[in-house]
ROLUM-687967 format. One record per residue: residue number from 1; x, y, z of N, C-alpha, C in turn. Coordinates in nm, 4 decimals, padded with zeros to 6 digits. Each point is the difference from the previous one (the first is absolute). Example, Ala and Ser with C-alpha at 12.3 -4.5 7.8 and 13.67 -1.06 7.14 Angstrom:
2
<1, <01.3190, -00.5690, 00.7800>, <-00.0890, 00.1190, 00.0000>, <00.0900, 00.1200, 00.0000>>;
<2, <-00.0350, 00.1050, -00.0720>, <00.0820, 00.1190, 00.0060>, <-00.0770, 00.1090, 00.0730>>;
END
This chain:
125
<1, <17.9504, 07.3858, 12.8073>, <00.0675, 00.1248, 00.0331>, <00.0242, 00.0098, 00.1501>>;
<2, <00.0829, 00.0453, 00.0548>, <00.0419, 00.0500, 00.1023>, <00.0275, 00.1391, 00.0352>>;
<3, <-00.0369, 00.0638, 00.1053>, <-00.0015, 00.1316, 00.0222>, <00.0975, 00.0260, 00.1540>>;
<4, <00.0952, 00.0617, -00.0358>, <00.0863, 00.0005, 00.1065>, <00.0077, 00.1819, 00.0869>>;
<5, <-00.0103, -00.0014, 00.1140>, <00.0145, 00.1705, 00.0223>, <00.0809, 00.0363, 00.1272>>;
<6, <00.1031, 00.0402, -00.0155>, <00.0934, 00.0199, 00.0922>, <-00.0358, 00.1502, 00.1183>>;
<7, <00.0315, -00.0604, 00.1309>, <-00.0192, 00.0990, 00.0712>, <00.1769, 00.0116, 00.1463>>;
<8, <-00.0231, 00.1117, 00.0582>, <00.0914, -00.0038, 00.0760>, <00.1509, 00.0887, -00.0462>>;
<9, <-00.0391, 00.0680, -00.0698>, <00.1422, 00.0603, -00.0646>, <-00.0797, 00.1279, 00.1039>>;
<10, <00.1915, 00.0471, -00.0028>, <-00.0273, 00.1869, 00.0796>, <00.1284, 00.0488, -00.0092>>;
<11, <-00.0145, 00.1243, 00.0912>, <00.1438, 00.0486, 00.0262>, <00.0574, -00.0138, 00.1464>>;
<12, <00.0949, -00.0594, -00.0173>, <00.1076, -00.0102, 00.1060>, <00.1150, 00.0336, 00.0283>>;
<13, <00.0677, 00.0008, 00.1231>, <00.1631, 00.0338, -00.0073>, <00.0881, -00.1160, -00.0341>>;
<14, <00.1498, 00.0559, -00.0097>, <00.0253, -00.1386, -00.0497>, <00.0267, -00.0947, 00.1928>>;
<15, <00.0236, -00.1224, -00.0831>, <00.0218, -00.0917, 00.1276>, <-00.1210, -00.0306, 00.0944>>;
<16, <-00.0951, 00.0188, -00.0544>, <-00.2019, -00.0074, 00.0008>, <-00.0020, -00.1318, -00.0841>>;
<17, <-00.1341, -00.0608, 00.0485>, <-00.0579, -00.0616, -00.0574>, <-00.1122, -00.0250, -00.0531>>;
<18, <-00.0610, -00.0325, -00.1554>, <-00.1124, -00.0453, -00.0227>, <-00.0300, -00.1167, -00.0499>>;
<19, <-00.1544, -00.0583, -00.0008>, <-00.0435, -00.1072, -00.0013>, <-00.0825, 00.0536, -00.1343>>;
<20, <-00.0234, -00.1136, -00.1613>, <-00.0370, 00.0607, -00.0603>, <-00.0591, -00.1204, -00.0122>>;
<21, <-00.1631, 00.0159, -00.0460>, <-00.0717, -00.1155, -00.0212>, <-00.0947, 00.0017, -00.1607>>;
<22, <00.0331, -00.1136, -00.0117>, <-00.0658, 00.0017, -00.1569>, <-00.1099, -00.1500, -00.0352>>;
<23, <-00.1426, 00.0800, 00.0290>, <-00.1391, -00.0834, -00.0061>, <-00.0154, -00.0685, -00.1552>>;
<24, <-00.0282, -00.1010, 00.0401>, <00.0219, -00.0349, -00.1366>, <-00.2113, -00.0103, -00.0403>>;
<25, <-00.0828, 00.0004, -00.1007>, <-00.1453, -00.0404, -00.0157>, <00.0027, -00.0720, -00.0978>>;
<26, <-00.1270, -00.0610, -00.0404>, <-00.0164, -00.0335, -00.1211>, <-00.0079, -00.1486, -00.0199>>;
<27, <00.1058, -00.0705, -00.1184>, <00.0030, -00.1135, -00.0043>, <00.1040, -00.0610, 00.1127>>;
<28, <-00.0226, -00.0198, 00.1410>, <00.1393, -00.0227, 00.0580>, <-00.0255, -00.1188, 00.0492>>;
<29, <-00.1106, -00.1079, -00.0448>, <-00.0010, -00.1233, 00.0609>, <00.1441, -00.0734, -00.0269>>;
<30, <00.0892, 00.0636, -00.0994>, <00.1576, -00.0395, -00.0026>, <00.0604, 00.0770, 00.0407>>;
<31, <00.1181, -00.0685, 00.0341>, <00.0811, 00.1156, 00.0957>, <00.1323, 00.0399, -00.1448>>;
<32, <00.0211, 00.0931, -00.0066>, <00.1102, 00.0631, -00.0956>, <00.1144, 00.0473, 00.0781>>;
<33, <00.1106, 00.0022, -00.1049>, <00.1348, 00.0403, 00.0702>, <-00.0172, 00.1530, -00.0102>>;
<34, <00.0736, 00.0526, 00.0757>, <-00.0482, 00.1354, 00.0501>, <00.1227, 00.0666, 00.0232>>;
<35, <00.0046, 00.1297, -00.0470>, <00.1258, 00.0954, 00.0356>, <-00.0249, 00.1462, -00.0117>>;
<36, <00.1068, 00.0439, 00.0617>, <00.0134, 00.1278, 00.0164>, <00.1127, 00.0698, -00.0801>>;
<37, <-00.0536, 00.1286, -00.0737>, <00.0554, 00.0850, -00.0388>, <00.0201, 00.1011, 00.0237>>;
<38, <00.1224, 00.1485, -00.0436>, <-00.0391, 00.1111, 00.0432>, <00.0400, 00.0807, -00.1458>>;
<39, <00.0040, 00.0646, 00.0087>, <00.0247, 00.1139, -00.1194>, <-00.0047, 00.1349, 00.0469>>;
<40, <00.1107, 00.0547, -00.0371>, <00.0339, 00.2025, -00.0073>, <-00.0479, 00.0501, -00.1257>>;
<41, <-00.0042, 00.0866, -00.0165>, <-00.0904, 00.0863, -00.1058>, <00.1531, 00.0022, -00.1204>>;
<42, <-00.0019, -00.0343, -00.0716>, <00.0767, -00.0222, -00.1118>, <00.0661, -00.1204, -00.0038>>;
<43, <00.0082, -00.0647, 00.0668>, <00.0823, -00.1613, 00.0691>, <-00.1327, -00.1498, -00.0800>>;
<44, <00.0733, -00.0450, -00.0323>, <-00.0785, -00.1918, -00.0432>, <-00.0707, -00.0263, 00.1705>>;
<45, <-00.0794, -00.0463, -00.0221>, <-00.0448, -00.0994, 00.1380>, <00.1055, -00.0852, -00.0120>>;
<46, <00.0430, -00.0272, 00.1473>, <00.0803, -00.0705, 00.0694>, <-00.0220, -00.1372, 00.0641>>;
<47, <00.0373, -00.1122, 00.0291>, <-00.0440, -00.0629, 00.0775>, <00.0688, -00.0057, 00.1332>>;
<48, <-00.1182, -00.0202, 00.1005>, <00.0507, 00.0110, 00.1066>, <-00.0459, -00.1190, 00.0996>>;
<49, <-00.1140, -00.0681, 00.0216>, <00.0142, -00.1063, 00.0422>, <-00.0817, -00.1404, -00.0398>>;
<50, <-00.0441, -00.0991, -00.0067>, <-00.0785, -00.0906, -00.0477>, <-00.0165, -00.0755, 00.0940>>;
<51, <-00.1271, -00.0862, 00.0076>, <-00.0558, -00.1403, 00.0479>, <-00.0455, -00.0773, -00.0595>>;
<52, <-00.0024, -00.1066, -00.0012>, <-00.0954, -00.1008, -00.1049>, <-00.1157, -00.0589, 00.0592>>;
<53, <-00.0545, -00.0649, 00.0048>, <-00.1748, 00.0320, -00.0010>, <-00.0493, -00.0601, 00.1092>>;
<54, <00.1007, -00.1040, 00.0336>, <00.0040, -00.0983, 00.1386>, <00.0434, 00.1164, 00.1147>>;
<55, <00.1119, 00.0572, -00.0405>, <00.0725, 00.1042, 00.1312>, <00.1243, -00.0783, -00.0055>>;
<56, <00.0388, -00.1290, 00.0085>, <00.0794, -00.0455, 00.0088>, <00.1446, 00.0623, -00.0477>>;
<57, <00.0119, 00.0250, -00.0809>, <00.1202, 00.0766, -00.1169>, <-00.0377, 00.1352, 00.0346>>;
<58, <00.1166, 00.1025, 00.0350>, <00.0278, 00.1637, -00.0237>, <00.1316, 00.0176, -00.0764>>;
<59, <-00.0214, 00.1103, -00.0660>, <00.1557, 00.0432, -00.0746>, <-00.0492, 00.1632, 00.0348>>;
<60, <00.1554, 00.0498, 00.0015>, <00.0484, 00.1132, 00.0228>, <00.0777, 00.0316, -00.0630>>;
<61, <-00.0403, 00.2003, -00.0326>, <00.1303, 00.0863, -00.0847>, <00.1025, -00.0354, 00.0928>>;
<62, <00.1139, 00.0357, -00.0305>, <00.1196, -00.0092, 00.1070>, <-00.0209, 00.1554, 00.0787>>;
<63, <-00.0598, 00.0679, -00.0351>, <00.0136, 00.1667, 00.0134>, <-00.1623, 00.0259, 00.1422>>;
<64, <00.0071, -00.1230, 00.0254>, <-00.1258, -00.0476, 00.1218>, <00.0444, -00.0971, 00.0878>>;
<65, <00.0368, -00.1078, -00.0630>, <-00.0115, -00.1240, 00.0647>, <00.0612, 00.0371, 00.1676>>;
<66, <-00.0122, -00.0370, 00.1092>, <-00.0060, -00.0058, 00.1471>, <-00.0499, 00.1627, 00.0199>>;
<67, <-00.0400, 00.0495, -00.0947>, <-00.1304, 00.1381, 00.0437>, <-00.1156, -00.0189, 00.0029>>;
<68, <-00.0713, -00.0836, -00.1029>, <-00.1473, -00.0180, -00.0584>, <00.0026, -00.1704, 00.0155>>;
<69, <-00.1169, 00.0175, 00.0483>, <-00.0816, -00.1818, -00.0181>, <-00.1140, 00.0121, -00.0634>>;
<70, <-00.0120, -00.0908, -00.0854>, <-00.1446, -00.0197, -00.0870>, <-00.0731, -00.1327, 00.0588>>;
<71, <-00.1148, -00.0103, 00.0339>, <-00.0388, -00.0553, 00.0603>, <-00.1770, -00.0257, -00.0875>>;
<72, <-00.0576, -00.0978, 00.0425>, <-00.1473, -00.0255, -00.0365>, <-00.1189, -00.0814, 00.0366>>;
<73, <-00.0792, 00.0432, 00.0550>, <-00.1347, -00.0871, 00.0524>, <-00.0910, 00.0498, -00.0978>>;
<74, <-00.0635, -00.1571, -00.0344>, <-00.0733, -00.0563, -00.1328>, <-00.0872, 00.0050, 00.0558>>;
<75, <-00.0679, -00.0192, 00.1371>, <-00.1132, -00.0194, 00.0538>, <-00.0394, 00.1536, -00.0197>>;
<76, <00.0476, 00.0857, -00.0005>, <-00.0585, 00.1938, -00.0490>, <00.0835, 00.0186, -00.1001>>;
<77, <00.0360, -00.1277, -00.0960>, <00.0470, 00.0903, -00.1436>, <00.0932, 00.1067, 00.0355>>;
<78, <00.0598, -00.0009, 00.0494>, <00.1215, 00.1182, -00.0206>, <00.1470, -00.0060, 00.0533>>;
<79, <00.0721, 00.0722, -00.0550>, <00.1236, -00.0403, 00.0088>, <00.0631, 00.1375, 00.0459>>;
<80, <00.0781, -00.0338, 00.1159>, <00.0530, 00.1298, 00.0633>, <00.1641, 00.0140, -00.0155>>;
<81, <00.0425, 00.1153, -00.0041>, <00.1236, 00.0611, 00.0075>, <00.0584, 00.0392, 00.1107>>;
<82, <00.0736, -00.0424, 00.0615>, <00.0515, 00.0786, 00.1303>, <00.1162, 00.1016, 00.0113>>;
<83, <00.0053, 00.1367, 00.0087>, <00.1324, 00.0366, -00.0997>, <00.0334, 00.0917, 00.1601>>;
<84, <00.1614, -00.0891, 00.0606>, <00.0280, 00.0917, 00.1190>, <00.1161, 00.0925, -00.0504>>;
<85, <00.0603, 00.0695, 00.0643>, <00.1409, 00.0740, 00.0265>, <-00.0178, 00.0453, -00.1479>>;
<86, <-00.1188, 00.1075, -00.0252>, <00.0113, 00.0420, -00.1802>, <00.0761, 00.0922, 00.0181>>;
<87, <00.0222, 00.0133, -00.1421>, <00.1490, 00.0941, -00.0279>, <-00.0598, 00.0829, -00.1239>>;
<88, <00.0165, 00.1080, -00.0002>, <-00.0490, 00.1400, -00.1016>, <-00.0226, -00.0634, -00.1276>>;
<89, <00.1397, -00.0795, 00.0017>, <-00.0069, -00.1025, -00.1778>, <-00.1145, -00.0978, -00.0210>>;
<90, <-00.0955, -00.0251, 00.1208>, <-00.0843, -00.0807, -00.0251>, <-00.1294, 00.0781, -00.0169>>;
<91, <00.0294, 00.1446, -00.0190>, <-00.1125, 00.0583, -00.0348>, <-00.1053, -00.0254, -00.1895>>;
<92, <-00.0819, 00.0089, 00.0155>, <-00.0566, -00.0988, -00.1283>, <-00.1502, -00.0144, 00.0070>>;
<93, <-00.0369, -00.0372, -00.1320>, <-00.1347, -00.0526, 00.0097>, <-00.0001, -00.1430, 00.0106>>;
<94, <-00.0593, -00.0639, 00.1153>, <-00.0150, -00.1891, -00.0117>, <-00.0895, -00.0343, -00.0522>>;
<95, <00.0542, -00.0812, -00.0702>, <-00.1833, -00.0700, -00.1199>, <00.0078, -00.1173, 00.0351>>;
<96, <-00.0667, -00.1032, 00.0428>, <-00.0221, -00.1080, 00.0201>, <-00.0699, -00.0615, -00.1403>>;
<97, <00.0224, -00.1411, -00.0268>, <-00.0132, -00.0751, -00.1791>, <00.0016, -00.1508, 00.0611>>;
<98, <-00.0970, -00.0237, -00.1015>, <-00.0104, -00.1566, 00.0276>, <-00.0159, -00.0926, -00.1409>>;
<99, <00.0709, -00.0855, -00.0169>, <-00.0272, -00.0973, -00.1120>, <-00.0126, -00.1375, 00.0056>>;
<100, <-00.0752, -00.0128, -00.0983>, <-00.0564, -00.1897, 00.0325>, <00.0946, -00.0677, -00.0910>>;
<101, <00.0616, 00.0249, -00.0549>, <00.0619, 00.0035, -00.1166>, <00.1703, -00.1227, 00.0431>>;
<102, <00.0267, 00.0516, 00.1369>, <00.1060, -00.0986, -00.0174>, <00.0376, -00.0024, 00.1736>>;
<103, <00.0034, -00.1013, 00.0621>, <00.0137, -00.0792, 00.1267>, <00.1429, 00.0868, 00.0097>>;
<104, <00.0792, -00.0188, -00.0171>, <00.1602, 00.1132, 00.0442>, <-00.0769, 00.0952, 00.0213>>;
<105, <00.0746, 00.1116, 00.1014>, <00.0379, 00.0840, 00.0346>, <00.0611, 00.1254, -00.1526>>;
<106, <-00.0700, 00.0524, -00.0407>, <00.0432, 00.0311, -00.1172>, <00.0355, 00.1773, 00.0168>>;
<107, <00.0923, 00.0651, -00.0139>, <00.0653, 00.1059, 00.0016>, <-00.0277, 00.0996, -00.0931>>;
<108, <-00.0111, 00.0098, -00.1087>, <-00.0734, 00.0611, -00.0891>, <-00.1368, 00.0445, -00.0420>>;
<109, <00.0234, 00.1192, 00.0459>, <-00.1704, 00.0710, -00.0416>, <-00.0603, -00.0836, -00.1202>>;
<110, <00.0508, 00.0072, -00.1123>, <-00.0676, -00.0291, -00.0727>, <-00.1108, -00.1292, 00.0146>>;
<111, <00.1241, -00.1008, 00.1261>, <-00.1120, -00.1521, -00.0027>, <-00.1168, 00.0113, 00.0465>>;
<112, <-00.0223, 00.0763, 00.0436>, <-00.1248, 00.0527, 00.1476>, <-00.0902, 00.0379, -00.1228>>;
<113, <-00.1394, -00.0319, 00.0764>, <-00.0992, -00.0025, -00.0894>, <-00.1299, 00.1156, 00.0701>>;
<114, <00.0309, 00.0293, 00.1242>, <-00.1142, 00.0525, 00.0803>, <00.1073, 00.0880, 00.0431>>;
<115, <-00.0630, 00.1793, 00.0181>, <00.0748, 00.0607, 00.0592>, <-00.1185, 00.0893, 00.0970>>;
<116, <00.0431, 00.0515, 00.1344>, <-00.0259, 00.0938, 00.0332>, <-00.0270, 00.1133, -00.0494>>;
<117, <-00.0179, 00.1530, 00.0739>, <-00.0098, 00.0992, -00.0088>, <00.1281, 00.0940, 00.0261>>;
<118, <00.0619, -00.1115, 00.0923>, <00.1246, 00.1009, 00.0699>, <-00.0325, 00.0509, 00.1771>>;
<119, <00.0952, 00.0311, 00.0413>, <-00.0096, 00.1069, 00.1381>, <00.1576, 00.0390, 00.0120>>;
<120, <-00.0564, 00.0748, 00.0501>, <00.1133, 00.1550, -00.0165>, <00.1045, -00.0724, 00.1511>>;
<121, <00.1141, 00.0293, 00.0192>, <00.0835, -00.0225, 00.0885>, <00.0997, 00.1437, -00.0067>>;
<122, <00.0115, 00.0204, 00.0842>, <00.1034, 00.0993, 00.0385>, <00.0970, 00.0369, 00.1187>>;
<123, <00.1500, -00.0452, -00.0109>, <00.0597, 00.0361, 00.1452>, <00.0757, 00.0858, -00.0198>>;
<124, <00.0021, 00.1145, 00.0747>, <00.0954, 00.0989, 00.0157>, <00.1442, -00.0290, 00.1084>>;
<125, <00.1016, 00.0600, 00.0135>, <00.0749, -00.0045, 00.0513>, <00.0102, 00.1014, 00.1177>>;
END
């Protein structure tokens, strides 16, 4: 098992930036591909960014990409989000998910096997 717990969500204006970090515990003598989600209160979780377990490989929503970097040091288990110039629309809950399950970069909630708790994000205008 793996236990993942996301911290670093808040409220901001837009065109602010946050750094969102997601600890990974547990079984992590392997490294898992790792991503980020967000979700609005009636909305599917979304995907929004991924790494694979090396760091080597990132993928991006298009609705981020040259806003947010996903990034990760294995030596503290965790994998960070860098989210600049946010925009109201990126307001959301981020869940960070990890699965052992398949070396790609995988886009779909469903593949993810480990999820967070969530943290709250919010930018106003």
């Amino acid at each position: 098992q793996v236990q993942l717990v996301e911290s670093g969500g808040g409220a901001v204006q837009a065109g602010d930036s946050l750094r969102l970090s997601c600890a990974a515990s547990g079984r992590t003598s392997r490294t898992y591909v790792t991503g980020w989600f967000r979700q609005t209160p009636g909305d599917e979780r979304t995907f929004v960014a991924g790494i694979s377990g090396s760091g080597a490989a990132t993928r991006y929503a298009s609705s981020v990409k040259g806003r947010f970097t996903i990034s990760r040091d294995n030596s503290k288990n965790t994998v960070y989000l860098q989210m600049n110039n946010l925009k109201p629309e990126d307001t959301a809950v981020y869940s960070c998910a990890a699965t052992a399950r398949y070396s790609a970069i995988a886009s779909f909630s469903a593949d993810y096997d480990y999820w967070g708790q969530g943290t709250q994000v919010t930018v106003s205008s």
